[in-house]
C-alpha positions as CSV (number, residue, x, y, z in Angstrom):
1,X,2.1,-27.0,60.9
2,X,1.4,-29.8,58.4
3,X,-1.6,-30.9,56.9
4,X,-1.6,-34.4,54.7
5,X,-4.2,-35.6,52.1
6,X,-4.2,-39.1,49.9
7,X,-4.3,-37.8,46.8
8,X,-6.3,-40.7,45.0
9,X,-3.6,-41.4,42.1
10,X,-0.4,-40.0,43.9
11,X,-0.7,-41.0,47.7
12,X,-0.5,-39.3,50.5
13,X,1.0,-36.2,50.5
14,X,2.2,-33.6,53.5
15,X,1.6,-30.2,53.0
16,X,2.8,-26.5,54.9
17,X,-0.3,-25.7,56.5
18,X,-1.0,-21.9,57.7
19,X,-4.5,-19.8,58.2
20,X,-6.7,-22.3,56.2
21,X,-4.4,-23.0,53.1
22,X,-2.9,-25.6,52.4
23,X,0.8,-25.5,50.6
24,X,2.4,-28.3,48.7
25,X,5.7,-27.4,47.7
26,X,8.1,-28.5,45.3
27,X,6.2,-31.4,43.6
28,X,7.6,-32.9,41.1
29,X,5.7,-32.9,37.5
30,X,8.5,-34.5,35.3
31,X,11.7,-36.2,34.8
32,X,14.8,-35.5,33.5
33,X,18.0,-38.4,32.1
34,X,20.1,-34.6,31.5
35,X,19.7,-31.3,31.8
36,X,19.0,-31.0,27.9
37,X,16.4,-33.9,27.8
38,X,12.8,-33.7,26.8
39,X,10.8,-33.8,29.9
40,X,8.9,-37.1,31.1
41,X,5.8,-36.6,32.7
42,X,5.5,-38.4,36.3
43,X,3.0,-40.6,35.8
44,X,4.0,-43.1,38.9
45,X,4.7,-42.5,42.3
46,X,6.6,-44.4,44.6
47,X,3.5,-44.6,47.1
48,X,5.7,-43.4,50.3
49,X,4.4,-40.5,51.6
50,X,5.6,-37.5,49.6
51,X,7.3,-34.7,51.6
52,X,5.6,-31.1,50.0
53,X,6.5,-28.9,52.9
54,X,9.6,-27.5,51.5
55,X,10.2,-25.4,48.0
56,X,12.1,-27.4,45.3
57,X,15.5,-26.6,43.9
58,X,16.1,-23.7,41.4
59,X,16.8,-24.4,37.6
60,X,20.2,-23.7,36.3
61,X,20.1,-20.3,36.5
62,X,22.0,-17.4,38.5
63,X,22.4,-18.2,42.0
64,X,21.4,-14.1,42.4
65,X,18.8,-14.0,40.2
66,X,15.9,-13.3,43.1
67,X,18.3,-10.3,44.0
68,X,18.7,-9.1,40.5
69,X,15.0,-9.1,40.0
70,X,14.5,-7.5,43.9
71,X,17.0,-4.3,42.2
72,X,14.2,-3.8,39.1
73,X,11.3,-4.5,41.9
74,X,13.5,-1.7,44.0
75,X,12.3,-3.2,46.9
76,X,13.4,-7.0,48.6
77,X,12.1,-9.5,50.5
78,X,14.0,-12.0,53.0
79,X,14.5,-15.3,51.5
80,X,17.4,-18.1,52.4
81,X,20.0,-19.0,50.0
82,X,18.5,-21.2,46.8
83,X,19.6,-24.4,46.4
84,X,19.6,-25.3,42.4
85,X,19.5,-28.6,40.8
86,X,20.4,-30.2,37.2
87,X,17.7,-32.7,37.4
88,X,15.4,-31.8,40.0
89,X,13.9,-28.4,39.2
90,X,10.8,-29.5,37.2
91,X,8.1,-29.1,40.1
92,X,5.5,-27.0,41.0
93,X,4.3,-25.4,43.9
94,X,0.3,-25.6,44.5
95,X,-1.8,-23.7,47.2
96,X,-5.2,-24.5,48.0
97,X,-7.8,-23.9,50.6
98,X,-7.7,-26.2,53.3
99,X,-10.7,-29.2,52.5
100,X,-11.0,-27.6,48.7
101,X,-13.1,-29.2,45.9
102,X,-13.3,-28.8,42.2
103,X,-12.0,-25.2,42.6
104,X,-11.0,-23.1,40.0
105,X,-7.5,-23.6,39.2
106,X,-4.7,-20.8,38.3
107,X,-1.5,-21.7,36.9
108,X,1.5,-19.2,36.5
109,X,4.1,-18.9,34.5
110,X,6.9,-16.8,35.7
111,X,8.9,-14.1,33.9
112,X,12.7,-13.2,33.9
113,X,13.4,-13.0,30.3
114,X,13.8,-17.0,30.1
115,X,17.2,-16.4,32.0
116,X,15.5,-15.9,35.7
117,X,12.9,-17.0,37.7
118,X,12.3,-19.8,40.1
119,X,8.8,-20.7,41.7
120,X,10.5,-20.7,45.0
121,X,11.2,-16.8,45.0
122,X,9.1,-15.0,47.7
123,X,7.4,-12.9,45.5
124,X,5.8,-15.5,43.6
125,X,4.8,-17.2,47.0
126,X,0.4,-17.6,45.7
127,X,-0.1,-17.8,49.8
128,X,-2.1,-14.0,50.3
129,X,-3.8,-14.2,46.7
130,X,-5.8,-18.0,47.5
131,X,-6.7,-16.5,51.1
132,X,-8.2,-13.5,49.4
133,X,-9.9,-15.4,47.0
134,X,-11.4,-17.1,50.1
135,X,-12.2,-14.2,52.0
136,X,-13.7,-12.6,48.8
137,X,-16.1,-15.7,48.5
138,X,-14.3,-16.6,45.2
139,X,-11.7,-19.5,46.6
140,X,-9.2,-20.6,43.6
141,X,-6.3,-23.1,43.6
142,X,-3.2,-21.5,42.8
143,X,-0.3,-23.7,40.8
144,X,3.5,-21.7,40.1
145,X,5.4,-23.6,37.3
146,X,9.2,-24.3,37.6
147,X,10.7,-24.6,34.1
148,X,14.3,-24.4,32.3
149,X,15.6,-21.5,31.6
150,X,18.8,-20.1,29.6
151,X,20.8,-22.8,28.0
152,X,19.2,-25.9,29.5
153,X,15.8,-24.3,28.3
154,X,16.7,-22.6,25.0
155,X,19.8,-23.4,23.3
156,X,19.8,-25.5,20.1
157,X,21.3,-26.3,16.9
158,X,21.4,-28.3,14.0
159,X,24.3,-30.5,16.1
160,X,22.3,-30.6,19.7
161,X,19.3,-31.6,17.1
162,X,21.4,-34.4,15.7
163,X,22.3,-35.6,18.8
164,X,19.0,-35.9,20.1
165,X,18.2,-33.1,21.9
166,X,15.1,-31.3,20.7
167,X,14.4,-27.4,20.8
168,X,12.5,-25.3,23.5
169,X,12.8,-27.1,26.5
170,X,11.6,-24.9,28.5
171,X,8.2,-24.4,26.5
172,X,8.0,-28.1,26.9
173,X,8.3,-28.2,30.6
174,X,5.5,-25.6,30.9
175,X,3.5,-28.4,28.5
176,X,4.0,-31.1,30.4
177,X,3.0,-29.2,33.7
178,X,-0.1,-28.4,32.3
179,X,-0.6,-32.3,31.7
180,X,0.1,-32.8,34.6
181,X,-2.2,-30.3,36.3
182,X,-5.3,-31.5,34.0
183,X,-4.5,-35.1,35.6
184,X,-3.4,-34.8,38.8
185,X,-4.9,-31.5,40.1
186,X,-8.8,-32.9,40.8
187,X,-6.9,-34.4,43.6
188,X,-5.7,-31.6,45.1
189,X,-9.3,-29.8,45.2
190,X,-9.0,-28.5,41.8
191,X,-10.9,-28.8,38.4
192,X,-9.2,-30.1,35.9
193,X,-11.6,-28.4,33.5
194,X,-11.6,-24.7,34.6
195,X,-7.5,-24.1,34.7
196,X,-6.7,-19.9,33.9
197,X,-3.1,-20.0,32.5
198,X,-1.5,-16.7,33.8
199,X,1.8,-15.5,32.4
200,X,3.9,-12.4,33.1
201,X,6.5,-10.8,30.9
202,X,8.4,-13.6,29.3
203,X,5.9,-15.3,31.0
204,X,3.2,-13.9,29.0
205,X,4.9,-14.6,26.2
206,X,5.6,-18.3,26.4
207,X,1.8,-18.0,27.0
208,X,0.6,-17.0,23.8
209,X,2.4,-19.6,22.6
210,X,1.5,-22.4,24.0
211,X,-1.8,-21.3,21.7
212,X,-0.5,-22.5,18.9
213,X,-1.7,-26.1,20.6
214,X,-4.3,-28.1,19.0
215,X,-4.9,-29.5,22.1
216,X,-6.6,-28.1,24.4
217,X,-4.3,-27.2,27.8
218,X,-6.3,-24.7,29.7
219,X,-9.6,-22.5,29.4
220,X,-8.4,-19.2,29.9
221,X,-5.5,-17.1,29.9
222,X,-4.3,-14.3,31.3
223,X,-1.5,-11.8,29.8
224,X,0.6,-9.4,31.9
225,X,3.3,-7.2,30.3
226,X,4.6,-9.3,27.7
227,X,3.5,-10.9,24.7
228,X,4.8,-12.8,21.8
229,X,4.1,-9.8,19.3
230,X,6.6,-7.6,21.2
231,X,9.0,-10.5,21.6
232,X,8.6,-12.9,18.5
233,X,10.2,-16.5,18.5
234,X,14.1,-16.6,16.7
235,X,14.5,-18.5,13.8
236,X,16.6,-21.7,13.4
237,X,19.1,-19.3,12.0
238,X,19.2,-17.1,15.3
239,X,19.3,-20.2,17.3
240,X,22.9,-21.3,15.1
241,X,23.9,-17.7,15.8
242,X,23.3,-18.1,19.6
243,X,25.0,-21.9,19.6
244,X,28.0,-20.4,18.1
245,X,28.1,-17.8,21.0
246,X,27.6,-19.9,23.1
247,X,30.1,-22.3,22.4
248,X,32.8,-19.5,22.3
249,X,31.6,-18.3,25.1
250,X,32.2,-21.6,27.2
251,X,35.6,-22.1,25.4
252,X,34.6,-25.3,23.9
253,X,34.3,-23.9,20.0
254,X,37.4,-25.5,19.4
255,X,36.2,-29.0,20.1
256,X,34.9,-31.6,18.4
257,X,30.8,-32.4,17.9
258,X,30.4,-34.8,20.2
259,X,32.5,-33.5,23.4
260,X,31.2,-30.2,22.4
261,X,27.9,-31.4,22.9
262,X,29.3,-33.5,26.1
263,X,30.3,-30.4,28.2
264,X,27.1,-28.7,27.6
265,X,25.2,-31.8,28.5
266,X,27.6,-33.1,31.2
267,X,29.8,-30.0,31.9
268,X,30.1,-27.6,35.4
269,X,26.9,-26.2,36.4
270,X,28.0,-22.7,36.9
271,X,29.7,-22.3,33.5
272,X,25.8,-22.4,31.8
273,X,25.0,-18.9,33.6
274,X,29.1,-17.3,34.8
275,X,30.1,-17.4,31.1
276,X,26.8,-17.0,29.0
277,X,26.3,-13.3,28.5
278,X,22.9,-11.7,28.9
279,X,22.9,-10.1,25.1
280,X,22.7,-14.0,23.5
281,X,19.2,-14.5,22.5
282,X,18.0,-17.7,24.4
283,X,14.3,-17.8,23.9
284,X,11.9,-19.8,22.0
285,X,12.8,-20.7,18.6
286,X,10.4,-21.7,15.6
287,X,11.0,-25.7,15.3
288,X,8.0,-26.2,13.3
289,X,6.8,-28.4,16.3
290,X,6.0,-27.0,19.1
291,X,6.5,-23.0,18.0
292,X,5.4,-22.8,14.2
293,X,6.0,-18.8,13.9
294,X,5.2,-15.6,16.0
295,X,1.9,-14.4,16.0
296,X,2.0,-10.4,14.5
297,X,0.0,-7.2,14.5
298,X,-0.8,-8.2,10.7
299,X,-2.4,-11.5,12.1
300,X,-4.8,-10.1,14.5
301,X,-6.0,-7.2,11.9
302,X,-6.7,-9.9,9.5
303,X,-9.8,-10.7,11.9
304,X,-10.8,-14.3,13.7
305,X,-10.3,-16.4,11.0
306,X,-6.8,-15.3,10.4
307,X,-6.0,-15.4,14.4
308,X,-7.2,-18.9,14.5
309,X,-4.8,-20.3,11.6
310,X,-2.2,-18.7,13.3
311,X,-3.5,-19.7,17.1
312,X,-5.8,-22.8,16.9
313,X,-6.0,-22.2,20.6
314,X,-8.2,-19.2,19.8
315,X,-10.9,-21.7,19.1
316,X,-10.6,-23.2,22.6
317,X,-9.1,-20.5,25.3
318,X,-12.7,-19.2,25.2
319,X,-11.4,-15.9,27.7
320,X,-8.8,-13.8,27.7
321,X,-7.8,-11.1,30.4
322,X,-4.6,-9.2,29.6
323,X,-2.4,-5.2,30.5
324,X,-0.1,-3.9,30.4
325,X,2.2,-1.3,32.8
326,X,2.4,2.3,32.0
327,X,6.2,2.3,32.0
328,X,6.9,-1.1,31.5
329,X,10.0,-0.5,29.1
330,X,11.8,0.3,32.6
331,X,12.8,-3.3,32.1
332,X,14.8,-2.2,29.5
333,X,16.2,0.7,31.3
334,X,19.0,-0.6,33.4
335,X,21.3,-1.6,30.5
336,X,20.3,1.4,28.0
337,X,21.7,3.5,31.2
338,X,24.9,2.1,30.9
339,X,25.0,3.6,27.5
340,X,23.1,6.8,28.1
341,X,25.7,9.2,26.4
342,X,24.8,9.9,23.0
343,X,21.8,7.6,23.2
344,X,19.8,9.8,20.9
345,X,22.1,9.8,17.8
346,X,22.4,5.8,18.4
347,X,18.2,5.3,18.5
348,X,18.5,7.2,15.7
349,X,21.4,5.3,13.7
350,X,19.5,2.5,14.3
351,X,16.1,3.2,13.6
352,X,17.6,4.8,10.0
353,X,19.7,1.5,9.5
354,X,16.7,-0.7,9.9
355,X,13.7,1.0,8.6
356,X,15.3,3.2,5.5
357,X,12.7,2.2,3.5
358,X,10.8,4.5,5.4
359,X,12.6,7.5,6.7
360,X,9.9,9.5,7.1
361,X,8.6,7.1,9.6
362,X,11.6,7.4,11.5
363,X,11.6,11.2,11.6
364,X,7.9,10.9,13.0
365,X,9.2,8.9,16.1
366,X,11.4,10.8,16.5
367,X,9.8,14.2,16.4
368,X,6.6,12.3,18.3
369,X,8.4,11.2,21.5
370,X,10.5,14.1,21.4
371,X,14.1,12.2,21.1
372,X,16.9,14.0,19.2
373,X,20.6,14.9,19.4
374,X,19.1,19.1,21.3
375,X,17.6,17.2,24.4
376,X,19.8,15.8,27.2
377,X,20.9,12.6,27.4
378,X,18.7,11.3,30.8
379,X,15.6,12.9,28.5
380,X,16.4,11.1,25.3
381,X,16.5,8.3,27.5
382,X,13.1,8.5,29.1
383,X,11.2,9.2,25.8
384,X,12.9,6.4,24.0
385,X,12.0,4.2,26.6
386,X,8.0,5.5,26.8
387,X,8.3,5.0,22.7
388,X,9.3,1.2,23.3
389,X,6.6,0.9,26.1
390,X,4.0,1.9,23.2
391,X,5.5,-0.1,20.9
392,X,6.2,-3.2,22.7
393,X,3.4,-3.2,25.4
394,X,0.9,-1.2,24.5
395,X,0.4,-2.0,21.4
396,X,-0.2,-5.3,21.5
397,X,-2.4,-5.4,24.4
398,X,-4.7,-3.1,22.0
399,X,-4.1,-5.9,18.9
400,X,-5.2,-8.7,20.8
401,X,-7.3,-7.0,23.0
402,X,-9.5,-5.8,20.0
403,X,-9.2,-8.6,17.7
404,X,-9.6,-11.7,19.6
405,X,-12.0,-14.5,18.3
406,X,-13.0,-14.4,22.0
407,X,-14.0,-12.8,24.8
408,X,-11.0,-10.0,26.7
409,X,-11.0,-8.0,29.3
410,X,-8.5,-5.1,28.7
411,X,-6.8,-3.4,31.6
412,X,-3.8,-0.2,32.2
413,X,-1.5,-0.6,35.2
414,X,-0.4,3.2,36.1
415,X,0.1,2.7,39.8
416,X,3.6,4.3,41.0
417,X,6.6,2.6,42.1
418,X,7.0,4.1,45.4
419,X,10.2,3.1,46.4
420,X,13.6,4.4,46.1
421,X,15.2,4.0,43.1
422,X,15.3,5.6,38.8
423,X,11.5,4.4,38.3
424,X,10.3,5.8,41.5
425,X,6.8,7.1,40.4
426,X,6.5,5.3,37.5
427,X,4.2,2.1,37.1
428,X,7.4,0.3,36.6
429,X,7.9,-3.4,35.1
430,X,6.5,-6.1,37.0
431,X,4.8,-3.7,39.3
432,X,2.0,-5.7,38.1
433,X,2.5,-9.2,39.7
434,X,3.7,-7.1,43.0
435,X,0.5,-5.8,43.5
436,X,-1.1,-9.0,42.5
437,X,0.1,-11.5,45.1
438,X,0.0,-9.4,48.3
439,X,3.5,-10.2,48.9
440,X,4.9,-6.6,49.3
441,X,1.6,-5.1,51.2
442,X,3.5,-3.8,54.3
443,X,5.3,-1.8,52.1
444,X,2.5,-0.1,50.2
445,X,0.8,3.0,51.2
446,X,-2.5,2.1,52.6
447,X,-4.0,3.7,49.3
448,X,-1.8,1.3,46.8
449,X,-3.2,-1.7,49.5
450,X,-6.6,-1.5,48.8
451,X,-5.6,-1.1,44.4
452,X,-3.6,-4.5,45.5
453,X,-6.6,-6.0,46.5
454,X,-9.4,-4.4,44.1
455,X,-6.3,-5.6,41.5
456,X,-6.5,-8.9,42.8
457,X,-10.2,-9.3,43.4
458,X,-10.5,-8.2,39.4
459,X,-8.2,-11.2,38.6
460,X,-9.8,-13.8,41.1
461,X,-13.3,-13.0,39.3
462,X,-12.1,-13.4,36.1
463,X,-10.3,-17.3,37.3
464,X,-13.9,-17.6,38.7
465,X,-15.7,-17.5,34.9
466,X,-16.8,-13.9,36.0
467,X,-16.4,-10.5,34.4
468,X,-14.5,-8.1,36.5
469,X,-15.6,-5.5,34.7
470,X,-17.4,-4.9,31.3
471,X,-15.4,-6.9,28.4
472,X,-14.0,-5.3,25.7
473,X,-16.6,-6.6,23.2
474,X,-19.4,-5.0,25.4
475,X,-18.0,-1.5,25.2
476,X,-15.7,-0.9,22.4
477,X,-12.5,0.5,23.7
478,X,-13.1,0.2,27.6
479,X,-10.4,-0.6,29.6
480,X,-9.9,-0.9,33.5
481,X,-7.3,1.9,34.6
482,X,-5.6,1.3,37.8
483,X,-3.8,4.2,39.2
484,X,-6.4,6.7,37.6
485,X,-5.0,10.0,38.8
486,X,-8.9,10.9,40.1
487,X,-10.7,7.7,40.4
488,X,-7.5,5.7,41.3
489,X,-9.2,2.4,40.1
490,X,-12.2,2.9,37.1
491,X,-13.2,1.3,34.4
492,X,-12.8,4.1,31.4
493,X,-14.5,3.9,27.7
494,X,-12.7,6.0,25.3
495,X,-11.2,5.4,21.8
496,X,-7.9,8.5,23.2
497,X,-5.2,6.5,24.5
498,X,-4.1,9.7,26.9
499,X,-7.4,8.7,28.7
500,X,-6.0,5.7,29.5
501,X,-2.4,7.1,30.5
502,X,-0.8,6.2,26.9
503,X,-0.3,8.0,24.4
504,X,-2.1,8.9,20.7
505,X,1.3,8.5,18.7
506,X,1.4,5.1,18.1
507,X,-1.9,4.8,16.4
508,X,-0.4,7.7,14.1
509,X,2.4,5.9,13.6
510,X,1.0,2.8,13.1
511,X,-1.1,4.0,9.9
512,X,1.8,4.5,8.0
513,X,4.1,1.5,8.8
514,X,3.1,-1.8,10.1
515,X,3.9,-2.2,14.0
516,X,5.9,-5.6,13.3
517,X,8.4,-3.5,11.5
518,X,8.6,-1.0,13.7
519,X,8.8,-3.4,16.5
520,X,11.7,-5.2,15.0
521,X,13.5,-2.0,14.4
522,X,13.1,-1.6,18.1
523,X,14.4,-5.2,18.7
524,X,17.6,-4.3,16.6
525,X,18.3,-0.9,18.5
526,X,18.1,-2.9,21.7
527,X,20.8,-5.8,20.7
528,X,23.1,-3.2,20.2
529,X,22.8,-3.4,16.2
């Protein structure tokens, strides 16, 4: 069934129509000359009535990538075979309550590690969480970004540069389509004044970025198992490193500037993701435009004043919800697995390499989580990985959670994985966003169901300007726990992370070294280095 409005500055525009809400998929936000040009905000439309009934095209990306993400979910949905475009894949998909007006208005920002992710995958389909916001009596507008990823989105150089191609395309895309939304969205039944900017995992991490804004492009923002502390911007000198990869990688190193520059721009599609290996970081780089540095630990204890030099959008995101999952270095899992044996003497190698200025730090890890040369190889496995979901996750959530200039809302996502697979049991990564958007209810006990839904009632509150629970600032060190293993979903106050399903050792740890060394350390042992 279709349902058409006239949107006042677009036209009229059909949408998928189904139980009240309203779908309008795959509509366009921005333009592309190639696949490695800045992004043009749409700011004309043809005035023929616009066709939103089916989802848009996939970015350059792997034609799998749904699947790959389905094997860390360890659980699929059906979905048709994705078509993906060069030119076409900057649109958004926006869901809406049939007849709304000035509704609160939620845009997401998918993960995938900037290599995967498409708004058109089922389990970002916003359909169940806008028709429990209705039936909750708290009706939002839901919006799911399409941006460039891998090469198209990330790679740069000094040569790309000089040819005209700017860096971090795919931080600009997510820009431009939150121009977009504060322009165009009124006419959809949104307001352009109360947008919540939710990100997960790489996601959340191109969120905190897009702080570093003078301008204002949202009001709130919400943070799910990812931040930029954990996963810092490269440097220009990272980004040549990853061009000359790149370039080898493709088989093109040999050419001159300008055709070398001409296949990437002009080449075969499938060569950006068949011959691109996952270890080459393509991510957001510092350019001193759009990304002036990462945000650290050392920021956020240097109090509000410090956070606002180094996040001017501290001064007008005035709300900040943000979690984290109990085992959310899973993610990282699948490729330490393939080099299990011996895993504990390499952690350590590498930890020693990188922090021997501090040994003694690295013998505390180490004797903390339990990981050393006498345990087995599957158990030096786990505890490395819970000491990189401190580390990486937790850690942060507790640096911005406790230091922002603002009000936050601090939750702990412990509910298990209950299907199949190595993190069966665990409140694996992106277990968080599964719960969130309904999409997987059928195959959820009828316990984890209703944590689905008090999840997403929690977030639907906080899009609607209200506290889902009591705020950080109101109760020093409280924190919603789902997956409590008495109360299954509380709010808990206590300064001991173990009441909270984390552990004490990284606030130990953290008093003798600074967390954006140790995090980098991490980063180092993960590359392989």
């Amino acid at each position: 069934m279709t349902e058409t409005i006239n949107h006042p500055l677009i036209g009229a525009i059909a949408g998928k129509a189904e139980d009240g809400i309203v779908q309008f998929l795959g509509v366009r936000y921005a333009s592309l000359t190639d696949r490695l040009a800045e992004p043009e905000l749409l700011s004309h439309y043809d005035g023929e009535e616009i066709d939103a009934t089916k989802k848009g095209p996939q970015v350059i990306s792997p034609p799998n990538g749904c699947d790959i993400e389905y094997g860390f979910l360890q659980h699929s949905l059906q979905h048709s075979n994705f078509e993906i475009s060069d030119l076409d894949g900057l649109h958004l998909n926006i869901t809406a309550p049939s007849g709304a007006q000035d509704l609160p208005v939620l845009v997401f920002v998918h993960g995938g590690g900037f290599a995967l992710g498409s708004n058109a995958w089922p389990q970002y389909d916003h359909l169940r969480l806008v028709k429990l916001s209705v039936m909750a009596g708290l009706p939002i507008l839901a919006v799911g970004i399409n941006y460039r990823l891998g090469v198209p989105g990330f790679l740069t150089s000094e040569e790309l540069q000089a040819a005209g191609y700017k860096p971090n395309n795919g931080i600009q895309d997510q820009r431009i389509a939150l121009k977009w939304v504060k322009q165009y969205i009124q006419g959809f039944g949104g307001d352009a004044n109360n947008v919540t900017l939710m990100g997960q995992s790489a996601g959340g991490v191109a969120s905190l970025l897009h702080l570093q804004s003078e301008e204002p492009l949202f009001e709130q923002l919400i943070v799910m198992s990812g931040t930029s502390l954990a996963l810092p911007p490269i440097t220009p000198q990272v980004a040549e490193t990853a061009y000359a990869l790149c370039l080898k990688a493709m088989g093109i190193q040999e050419l001159s500037a300008g055709n070398r520059v001409r296949d990437i721009v002009h080449g075969p599609l499938s060569k950006l993701w068949t011959n691109i290996p996952s270890y080459i970081p393509l991510r957001p780089v510092i350019d001193n435009d759009t990304v002036f540095r990462g945000p650290t630990h050392e920021d956020f204890a240097g109090g509000s004043a410090q956070v606002e030099a180094v996040l001017p959008g501290a001064k007008w995101c005035r709300r900040v919800l943000l979690g984290d999952c109990q085992s959310d270095a899973s993610i990282f899992g699948y490729n330490l697995m393939k080099c299990q044996t011996g895993i504990a003497n390499a952690f350590h190698n590498s930890l020693t390499k990188h922090l021997s200025y501090t040994p003694e730090t690295v013998c505390a890890l180490e004797q903390a989580y339990g990981i050393n040369s006498n345990t087995t190889d599957e158990v030096a496995l786990q505890n490395i990985l819970k000491a990189i979901s401190d580390i990486r996750f937790y850690a942060p959530v507790l640096a911005i959670g406790n230091n922002w200039p603002g009000e936050t809302y601090v939750y702990h996502f412990n509910e298990p994985n209950p299907w199949e697979g190595p993190w069966k049991g665990a409140a694996s990564h992106c277990l968080d966003f599964v719960f969130l958007f309904q999409n997987f209810n059928e195959y959820l006990t009828s316990t984890q169901q209703e944590r689905a839904r008090q999840f997403a009632e929690h977030v639907i509150s906080f899009i609607n300007g209200k506290a889902p629970f009591p705020s950080r600032q109101s109760t020093r060190n409280g924190a919603m726990v789902y997956g409590h293993p008495v109360n299954g979903a509380v709010f808990v106050q206590s300064v001991s992370p173990n009441d909270f399903g984390r552990r004490e050792t990284i606030l130990r740890l953290a008093q003798g070294v600074r967390l954006d060394e140790l995090n980098a350390a991490l980063g180092h042992f993960l590359d392989g280095k």
